[in-house]
N, C-alpha and C positions, 0 to 999 in steps of 0.2 A: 227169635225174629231174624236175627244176622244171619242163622242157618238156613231160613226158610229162601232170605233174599239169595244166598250162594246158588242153593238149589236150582229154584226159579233160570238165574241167569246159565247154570251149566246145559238145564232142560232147555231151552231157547237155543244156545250154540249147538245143542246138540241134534235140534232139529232142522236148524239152518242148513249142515253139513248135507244131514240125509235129505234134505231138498236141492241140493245142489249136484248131490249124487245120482237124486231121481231121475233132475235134471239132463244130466249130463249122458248118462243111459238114455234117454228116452231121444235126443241130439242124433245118436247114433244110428237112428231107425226112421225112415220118411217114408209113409204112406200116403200117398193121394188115391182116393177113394174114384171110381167109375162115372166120369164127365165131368169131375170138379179142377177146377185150377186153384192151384198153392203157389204163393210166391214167396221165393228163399230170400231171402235177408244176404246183404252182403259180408254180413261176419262169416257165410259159410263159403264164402268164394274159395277156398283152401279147405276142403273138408274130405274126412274117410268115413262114407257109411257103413256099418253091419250091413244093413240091408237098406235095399230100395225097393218100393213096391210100387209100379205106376200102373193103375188098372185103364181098360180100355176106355179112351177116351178123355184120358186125366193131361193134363195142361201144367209143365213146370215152366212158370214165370222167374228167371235170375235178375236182380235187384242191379238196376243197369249204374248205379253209385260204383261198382264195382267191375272196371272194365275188363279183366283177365280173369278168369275163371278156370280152377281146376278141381273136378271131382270122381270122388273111386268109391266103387261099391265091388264090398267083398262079395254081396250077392243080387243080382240085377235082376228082377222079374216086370217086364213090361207088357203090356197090352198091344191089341189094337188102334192104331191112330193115335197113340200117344204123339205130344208135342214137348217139346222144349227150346223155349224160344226167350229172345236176348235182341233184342229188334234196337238198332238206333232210333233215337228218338227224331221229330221232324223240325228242322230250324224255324226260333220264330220268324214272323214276319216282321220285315221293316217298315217303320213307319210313314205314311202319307203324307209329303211337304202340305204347308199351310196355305193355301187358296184367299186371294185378298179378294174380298166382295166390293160390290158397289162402285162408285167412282172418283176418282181423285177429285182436289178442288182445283177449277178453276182452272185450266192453261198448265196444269201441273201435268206431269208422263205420271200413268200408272204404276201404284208399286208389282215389282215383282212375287208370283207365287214362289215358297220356298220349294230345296228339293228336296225327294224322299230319302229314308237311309236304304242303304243296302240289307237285303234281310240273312239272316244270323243261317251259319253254317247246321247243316244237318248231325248228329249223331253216328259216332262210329257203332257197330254191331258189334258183339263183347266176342272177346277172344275166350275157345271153348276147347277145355284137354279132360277128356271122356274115360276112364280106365274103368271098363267093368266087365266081372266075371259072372256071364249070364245064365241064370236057372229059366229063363223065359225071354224070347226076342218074339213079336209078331210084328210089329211096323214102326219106326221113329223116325219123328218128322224136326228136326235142328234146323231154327230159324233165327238167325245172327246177321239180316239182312243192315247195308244202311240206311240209316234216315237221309229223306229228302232235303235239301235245301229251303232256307226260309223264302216266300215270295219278297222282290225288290217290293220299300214301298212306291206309290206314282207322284209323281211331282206336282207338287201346287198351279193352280189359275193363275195369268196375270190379271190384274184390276184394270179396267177401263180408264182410258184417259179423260182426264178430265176437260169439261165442256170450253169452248171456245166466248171469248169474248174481246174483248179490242186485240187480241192476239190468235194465232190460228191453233183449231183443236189440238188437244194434245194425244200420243201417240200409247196406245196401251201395253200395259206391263208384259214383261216377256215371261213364260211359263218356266215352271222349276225342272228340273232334271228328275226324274224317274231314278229309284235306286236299285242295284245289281241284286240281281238273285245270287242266296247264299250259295255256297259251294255243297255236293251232298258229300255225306258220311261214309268212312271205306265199309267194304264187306267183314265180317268178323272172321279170323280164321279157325277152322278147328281141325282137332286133334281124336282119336278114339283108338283105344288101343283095346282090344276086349278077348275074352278067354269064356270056353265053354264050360262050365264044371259037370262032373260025371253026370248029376240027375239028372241033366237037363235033356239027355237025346240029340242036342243042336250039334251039326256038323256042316262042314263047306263054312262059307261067304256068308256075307252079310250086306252085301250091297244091293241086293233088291230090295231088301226090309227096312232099311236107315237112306232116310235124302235129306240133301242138307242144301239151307237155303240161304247163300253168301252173300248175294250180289250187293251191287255199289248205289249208295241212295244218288238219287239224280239231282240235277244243279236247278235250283229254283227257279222261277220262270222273272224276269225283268219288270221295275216296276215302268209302268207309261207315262208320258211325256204330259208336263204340264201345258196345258193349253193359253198361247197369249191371250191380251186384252183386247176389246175392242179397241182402233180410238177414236175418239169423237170427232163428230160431222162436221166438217166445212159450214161456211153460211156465210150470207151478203152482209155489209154494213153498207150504210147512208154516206157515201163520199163521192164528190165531182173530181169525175175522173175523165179524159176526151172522149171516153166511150159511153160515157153517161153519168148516173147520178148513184150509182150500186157498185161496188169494187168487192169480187169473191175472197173470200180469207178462207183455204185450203182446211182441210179437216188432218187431222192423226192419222198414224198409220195403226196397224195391228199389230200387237206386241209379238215375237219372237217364239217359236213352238218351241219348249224343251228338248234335251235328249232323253230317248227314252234310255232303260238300264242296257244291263249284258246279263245274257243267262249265266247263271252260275254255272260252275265247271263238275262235272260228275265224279264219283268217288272212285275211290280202286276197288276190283271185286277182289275179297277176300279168299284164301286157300284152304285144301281142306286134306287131312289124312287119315284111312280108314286102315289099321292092320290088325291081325289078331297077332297078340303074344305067344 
């Protein structure tokens, strides 16, 4: 029985290994199959393929956790319209101040709407270092653009002041300030250093086949200005006054418009270098 359990446990490490072996060979070889998109994990952000196969129309998504990215294939076969794209992502939006509804009590100044926040900066485009030795080039499209900036949010309503009674209306809330658009994300920059191997037939340049799409995400648009309160209406009361027996008591003013935000500031375009080794 002790021998059986030795066994057992050798047989188990010993297929552990060969599945990590499998594993590990199979790591080395990335096929994406004709219009599919695969997206790499960022444990490969530092990776040496055997081979890369990107058939026409195939989509590699790089796992934007992982802002620098360097990858080499000892042997590159690409399609048609392939892409490879690393896009900043787009800043959230800030939030919308709180709007006071309805109206104050009584002779009271309406409260003010709060402001909004400024919205959250855009995503930089991943930084992209390309080494491949190509058995097939037809078109690569590298898109490491950056993300837009988040919209500002807009600022809160003021509340209505409240109604007038032995004292004169009161004057309504003044609106919240509108929040900044985020700033956008730089361009990502890239790198490709590439080589032709014999089978391949490929000679000259590679600049009409590969475009690469840097640019800088733009600044988020401002959020808008919260709008005052009304304030409430003037009106007569009953008092002998030399002009008669009604003396006017002045109404509120209207609460104060917001500022609106600032567009957020736009990102730097990223750089890009193509040379054959």
């Amino acid at each position: 029985m002790k021998y059986h359990r030795v066994f057992v446990r050798a047989f188990i490490s010993a297929l552990g290994v060969c599945l990590l072996a499998a594993n590990a060979w199979s790591l080395e070889r990335l096929h994406v199959a004709s219009g599919e998109t695969h997206t790499l994990g960022a444990e490969y952000a530092d990776w040496v393929f055997d081979e890369l196969v990107l058939e026409d129309g195939a989509t590699l998504l790089l796992d934007g956790s992982a802002p620098r990215w360097s990858l080499e294939a000892r042997s590159a076969s690409i399609g048609n319209d392939v892409s490879i794209a690393g896009v900043g992502q787009v800043g959230p939006a800030g939030a919308s101040g709180t709007s006071v509804d309805g109206q104050a009590k009584d002779c009271r100044r309406g409260q003010a709407g709060t402001n909004g926040t400024h919205g959250n900066p855009g995503g930089d485009g991943l930084s992209l270092a390309l080494t491949l030795s190509l058995e097939r080039l037809e078109s690569l499209a590298i898109d490491v653009r950056g993300g837009a900036g988040g919209l500002g949010g807009d600022g809160g309503n003021g509340q209505k002041g409240g109604a007038a009674d032995k004292c004169p209306g009161a004057s309504g809330g003044d609106g919240g300030d509108g929040g900044d658009g985020g700033d956008g994300g730089n361009g990502g920059n890239v790198r490709i250093y590439y080589s032709f191997l014999p089978e391949s037939g490929l000679q000259g340049g590679v600049g009409k086949r590969v475009t690469i799409e840097n640019i800088a995400g733009a600044g988020g648009k401002p959020g808008k200005a919260g709008v005052g309160g009304k304030g409430a209406s003037g009106h007569y009361v009953n008092m002998r006054t030399l002009a008669g027996n009604k003396k006017w008591i002045a109404g509120g003013d209207e609460g104060e418009l917001g500022e609106p935000g600032k567009v957020g500031r736009s990102g730097v375009k990223g750089q890009y270098v193509v040379e054959r080794d």
